[in-house]
N, C-alpha and C positions, 0 to 999 in steps of 0.2 A: 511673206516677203518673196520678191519676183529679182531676181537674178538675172541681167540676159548678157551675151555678149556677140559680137559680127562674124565669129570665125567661122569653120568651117560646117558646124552643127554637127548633130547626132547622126547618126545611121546606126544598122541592127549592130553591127558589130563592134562600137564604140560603146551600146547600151549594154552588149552583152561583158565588157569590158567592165563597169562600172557597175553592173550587178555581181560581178565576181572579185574576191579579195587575191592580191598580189599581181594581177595582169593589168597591163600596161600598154595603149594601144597608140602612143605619143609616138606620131610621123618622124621625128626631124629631133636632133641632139640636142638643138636649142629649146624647144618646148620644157615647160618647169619642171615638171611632173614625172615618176616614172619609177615607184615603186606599187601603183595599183590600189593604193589605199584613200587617196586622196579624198573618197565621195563618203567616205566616213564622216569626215568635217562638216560634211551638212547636216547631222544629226544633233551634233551639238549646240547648234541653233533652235532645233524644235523640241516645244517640252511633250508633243506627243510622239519621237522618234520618225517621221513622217514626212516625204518631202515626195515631188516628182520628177521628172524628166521632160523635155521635150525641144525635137530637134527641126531644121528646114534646110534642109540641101535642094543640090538642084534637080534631084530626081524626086524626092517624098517630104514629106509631113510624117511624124514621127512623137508617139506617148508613151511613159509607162512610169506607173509608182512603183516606190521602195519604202518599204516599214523595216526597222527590226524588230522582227517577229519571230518564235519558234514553232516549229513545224512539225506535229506529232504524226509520223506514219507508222500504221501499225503497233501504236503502240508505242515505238522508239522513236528518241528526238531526231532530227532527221538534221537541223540544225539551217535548217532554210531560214534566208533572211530579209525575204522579198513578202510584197501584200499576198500575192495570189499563193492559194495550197500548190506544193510540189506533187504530186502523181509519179512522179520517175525521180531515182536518185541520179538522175543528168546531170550536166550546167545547160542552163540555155545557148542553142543555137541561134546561126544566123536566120531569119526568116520565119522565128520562132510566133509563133499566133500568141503571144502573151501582150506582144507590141500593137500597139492601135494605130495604124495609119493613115493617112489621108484624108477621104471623106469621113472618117469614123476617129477621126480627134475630137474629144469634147469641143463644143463652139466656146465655154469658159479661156481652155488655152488656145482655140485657133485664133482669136481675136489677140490674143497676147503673140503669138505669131508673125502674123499679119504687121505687127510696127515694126518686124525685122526686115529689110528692105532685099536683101540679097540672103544669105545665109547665115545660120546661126543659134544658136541654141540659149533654153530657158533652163535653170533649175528655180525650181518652187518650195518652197520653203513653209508648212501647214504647222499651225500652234507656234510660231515666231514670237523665240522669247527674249528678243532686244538683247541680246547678248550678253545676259545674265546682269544687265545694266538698267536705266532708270529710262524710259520713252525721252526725256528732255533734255539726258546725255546721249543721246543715241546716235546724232551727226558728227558730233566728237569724236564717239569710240568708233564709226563707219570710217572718219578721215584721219584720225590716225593712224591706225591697222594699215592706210592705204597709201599714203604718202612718207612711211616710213619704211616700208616692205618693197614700195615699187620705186620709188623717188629717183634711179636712173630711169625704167622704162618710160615715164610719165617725164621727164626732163630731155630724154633722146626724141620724141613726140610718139613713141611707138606704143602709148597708153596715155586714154582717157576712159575718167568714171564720171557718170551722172547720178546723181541719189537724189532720189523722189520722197521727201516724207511728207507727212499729211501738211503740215504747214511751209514748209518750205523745198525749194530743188536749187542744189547747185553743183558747177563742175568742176572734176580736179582734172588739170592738162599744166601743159607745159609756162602755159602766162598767170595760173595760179599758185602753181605748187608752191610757192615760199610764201605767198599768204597763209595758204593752207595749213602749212608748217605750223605757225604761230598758233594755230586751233590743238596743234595734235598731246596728247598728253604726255608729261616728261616721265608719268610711271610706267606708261608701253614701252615695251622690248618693241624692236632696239632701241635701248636708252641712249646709243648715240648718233642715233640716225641724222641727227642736226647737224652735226659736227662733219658727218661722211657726207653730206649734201653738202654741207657749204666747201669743204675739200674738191668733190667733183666739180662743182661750179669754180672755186675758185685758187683750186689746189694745182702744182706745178705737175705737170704730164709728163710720162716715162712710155717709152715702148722697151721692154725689154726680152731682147732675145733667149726662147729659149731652143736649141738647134736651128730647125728647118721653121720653127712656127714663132710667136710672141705670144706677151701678154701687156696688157695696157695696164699701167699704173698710178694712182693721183696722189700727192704724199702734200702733207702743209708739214709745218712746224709750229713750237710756240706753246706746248702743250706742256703738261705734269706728270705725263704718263704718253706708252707708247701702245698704241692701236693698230691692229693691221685687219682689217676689213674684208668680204668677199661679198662682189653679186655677181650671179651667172644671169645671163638672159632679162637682165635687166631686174632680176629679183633678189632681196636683200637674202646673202645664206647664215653669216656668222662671221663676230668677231671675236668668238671665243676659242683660243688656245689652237691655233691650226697647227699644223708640227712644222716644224720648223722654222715656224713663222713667230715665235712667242716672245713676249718684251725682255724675258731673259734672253733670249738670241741677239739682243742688239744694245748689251749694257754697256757698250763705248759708245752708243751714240747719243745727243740729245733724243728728249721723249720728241715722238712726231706722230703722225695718222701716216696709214696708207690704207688705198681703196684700188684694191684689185679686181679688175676685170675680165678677165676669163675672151679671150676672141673666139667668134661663134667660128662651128668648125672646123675647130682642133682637134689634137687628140689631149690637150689637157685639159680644155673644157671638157671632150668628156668625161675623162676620168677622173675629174673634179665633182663631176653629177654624180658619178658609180660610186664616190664615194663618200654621199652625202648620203645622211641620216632619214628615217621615212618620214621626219616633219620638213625634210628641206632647211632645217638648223645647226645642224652641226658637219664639221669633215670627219669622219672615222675611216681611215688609212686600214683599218683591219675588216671592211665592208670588202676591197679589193685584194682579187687573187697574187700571188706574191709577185709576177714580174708587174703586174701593174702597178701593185704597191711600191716597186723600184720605182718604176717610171716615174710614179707621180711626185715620188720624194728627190728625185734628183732634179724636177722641174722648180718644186718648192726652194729647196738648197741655192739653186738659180739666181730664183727672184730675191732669200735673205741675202746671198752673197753680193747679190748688186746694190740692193739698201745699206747694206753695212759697210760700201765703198761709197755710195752717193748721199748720204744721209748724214748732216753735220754730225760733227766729232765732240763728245765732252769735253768739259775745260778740265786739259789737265795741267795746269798749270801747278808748280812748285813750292811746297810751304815749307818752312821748318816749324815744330814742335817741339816741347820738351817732352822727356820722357823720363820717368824712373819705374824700372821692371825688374822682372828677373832674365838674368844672362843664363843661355842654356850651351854646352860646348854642343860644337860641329857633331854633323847628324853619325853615329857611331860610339861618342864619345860621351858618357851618363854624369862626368863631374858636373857640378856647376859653378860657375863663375862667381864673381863677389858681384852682390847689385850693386853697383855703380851707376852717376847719373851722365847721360847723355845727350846729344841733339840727334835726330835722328830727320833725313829731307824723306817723306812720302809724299804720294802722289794724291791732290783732291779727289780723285776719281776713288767712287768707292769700292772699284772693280779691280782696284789694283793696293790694294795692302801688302807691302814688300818688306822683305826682310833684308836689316842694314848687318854690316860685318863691324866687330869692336875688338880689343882688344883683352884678353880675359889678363888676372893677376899671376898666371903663370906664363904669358909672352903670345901665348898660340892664338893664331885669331880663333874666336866662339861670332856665330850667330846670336843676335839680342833679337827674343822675340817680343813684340809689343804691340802688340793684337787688341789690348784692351786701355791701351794710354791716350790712343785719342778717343775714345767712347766714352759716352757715359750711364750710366743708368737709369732703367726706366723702370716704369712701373709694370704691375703686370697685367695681363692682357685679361677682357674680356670674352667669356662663354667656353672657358678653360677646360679642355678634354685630353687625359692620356692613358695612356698604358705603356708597359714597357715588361720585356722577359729575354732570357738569352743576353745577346749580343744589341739588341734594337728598341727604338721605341718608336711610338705614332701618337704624335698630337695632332690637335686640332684647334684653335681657337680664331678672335677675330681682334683687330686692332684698337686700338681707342685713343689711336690718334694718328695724325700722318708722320713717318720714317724716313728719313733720310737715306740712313744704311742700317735696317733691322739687323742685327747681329744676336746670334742665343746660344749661352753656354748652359753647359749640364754640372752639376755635382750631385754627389750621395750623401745622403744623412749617415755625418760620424756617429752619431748617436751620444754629442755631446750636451749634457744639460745647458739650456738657454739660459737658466740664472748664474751661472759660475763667470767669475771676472771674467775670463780670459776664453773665449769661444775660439775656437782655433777650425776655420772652415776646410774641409775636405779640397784636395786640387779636382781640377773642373776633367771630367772625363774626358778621354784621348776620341775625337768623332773621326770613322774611318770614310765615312760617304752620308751624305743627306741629300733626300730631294724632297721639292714645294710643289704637290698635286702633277708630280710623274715628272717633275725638271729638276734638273742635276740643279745643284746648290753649292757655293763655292763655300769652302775649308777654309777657314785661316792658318796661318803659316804654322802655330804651333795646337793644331787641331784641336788647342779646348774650346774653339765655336766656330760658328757659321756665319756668314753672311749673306742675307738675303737680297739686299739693296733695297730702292725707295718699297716702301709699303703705303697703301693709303688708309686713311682713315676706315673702319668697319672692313675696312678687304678680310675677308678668310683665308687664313694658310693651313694646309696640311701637309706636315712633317712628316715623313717618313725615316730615320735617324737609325744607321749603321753605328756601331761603336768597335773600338780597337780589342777589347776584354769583354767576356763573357761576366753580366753581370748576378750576382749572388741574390736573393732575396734583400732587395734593400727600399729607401724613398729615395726619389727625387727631385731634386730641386732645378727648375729654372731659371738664369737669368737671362734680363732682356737689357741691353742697350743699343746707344741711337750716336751716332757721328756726332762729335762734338760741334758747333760751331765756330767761326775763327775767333770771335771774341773768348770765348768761354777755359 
């Protein structure tokens, strides 16, 4: 497989770049690339680890292979990972005689060369294993990888691909890309690359200030869930968990998409790069030194605080319920009140479970907590994982069905026989803090649970679960309930 593209090509010091791990020889902030490992990725194409090089600038012509291979000098591995034997524990240099130039370029790749019109470079690809895929899905798996990874570059016109296979060629550009779409497969990451293309094309546009620079923003609505997106340089990065960016960050608002764009430039597109992971897929805040880690989270902070003011508002509109619970006195105060039944006005939203004021049987107002009067019961969750010691516990599981407002209390086994009339269930433990894969979790008012909010079907949670008492050697128990509906 032949690889080319129009840029600037190879020269010695860009090959010497690419034969060494962690160096980085990207001109310009906007270029993708720039942890130095990139050329790695061509290996995992060939099943003989095996590929080449070859560049055309306006001075040279430019060759050289790369294997991974290990390299015995002396005896000891030497850990070389180029075709030719190492002789010196060096790195290659510039003007290194290892590189083939000009008139002494194979004619195989000079001809390959030669259709590049101006400048621009080949990688070569030897024992090309289709992508670990079938020859007859192979334009599939080449155009989705490609229309879902670049679909702003390729939609701005600042990228076209041509793919040549034995029986057919065609091109992805800016008057194909949403044909092309409809080829790409819905199992490749990004799973929502469709959604964040149709957003850019047809999502409402933000420039939003952050000091002296911006950032371009594209947000839709209309969704079940909230997204918030990144591509730098016109290349897809993640829409997983950016800090301070997370769907828990915006649980007053309806669910929507946002697709942030990064202006080339900046200093938060850079530090957006710096702090991108070595596949180019994730934000890690903890890749940057700590005033850049300020920086870049006060940028972040920015852009949630302007979504969480421009991005429609939940219906919170007004129900009353009934209610019959138990009354607890005013916080200080350990009597408890007679249950008595009440109406109690809470809010739809399920980010706001509030506590109403009653009157107890001795005059003083008590707090009625009712935490579990409009929920109901669920069943329990599928691929069930815990442990628990001390004060904490950590689960893990996955949903099995879509949530409204996932809510989950704890108790302990009393240790009373199951066949005896009268089971008398243990009170549900006092939770001092929980968080869902590193995000705070909101308490209910009288801390025997949590609430998560919507959950989707199969989503994974991991619990991490603070408690008020240090717990003894004991079991425990789970529950799980879901917001009532208004009928029910």
């Amino acid at each position: 497989m032949y690889v080319y593209d129009n840029g600037v090509g190879f020269d010695d010091e860009k090959l010497v770049s690419i034969f060494s791990n962690g160096i980085s020889k990207k001109s310009s902030i906007n270029s993708s690339g720039s942890h130095g490992n990139g050329h790695y990725s061509a290996f995992n194409a060939s099943n003989l680890r095996f590929c080449f090089y070859a560049g055309k600038t306006k001075e040279q012509t430019i060759f050289s292979m790369h294997a991974i291979l290990r390299t015995i000098f002396k005896g000891k591995d030497s850990g070389g990972a180029d075709l030719y034997v190492l002789t010196e524990h060096s790195p290659i240099t510039k003007g290194s005689t290892h590189f083939v130039k000009n008139e002494n370029v194979p004619n195989f790749i000079q001809t390959k060369l030669d259709e590049i019109e101006n400048t621009g470079s080949i990688v070569g690809i030897i024992g090309f294993n289709f992508f670990n895929t079938s020859k007859d899905n192979l334009a599939n798996v080449i155009t989705s990888a490609v229309v879902k990874n670049f679909f702003v570059a390729i939609e701005d016109g600042d990228l076209e691909v041509e793919i040549s296979l034995e029986n057919q060629n065609f091109i992805i550009n800016k008057n194909t890309l949403k044909d092309n779409f409809a080829l790409s497969l819905d199992s490749d990451d990004p799973k929502n690359a469709k959604i964040f293309y149709d957003t850019y094309i047809n999502g409402v546009y933000h420039e939003i200030p952050l000091g002296s620079q911006s950032v371009v923003v594209y947000t839709a609505t209309g969704f079940n869930d909230t997204k918030i997106g990144l591509c730098r340089n016109g290349m897809w990065i993640t829409d997983n968990s950016i800090s301070k960016l997370r769907k828990n960050d915006f649980l007053d608002n309806s669910p929507f998409f946002a697709l942030i764009l990064p202006s080339p430039n900046t200093k938060f597109a850079k530090l957006i790069k710096l702090a991108e992971t070595n596949f180019h897929s994730k934000i890690n805040l903890s890749n940057l030194k700590a005033s850049d880690k300020r920086e870049l989270e006060k940028y972040l902070e920015q852009i949630r605080d302007y979504l969480r003011e421009n991005m429609p508002k939940n219906n919170t509109e007004k129900f009353d319920i009934y209610i019959e619970g138990l009354d607890i006195k005013m916080q200080g105060d350990t009597h408890k009140g007679s249950q008595n039944k009440g109406t109690k006005t809470i809010s739809s939203n399920p980010s706001t479970l509030n506590l109403g004021e009653f009157e107890g049987d001795d005059g003083e107002s008590i707090k009625k907590i009712s935490d579990f009067e409009n929920l109901v019961k669920a069943e329990n969750m599928k691929n069930f994982i815990s442990k628990h010691g001390g004060n904490r516990a950590n689960v893990k599981f996955s949903s099995y069905k879509n949530f409204k407002n996932l809510c989950v209390g704890i108790r302990k086994d009393n240790g009373t026989d199951p066949s005896c009339d009268n089971i008398v269930y243990e009170p549900k433990i006092k939770i001092k803090s929980a968080k869902n894969r590193g995000v705070d979790v909101k308490i209910l008012p009288n801390k025997e649970a949590i609430s998560i909010g919507k959950v989707d079907k199969d989503e994974i949670l991991h619990l991490d679960i603070e408690f008020d008492e240090i717990l003894q050697e004991c079991i425990l128990y789970y529950d799980f309930y879901d917001e009532k509906e208004n009928n029910e």
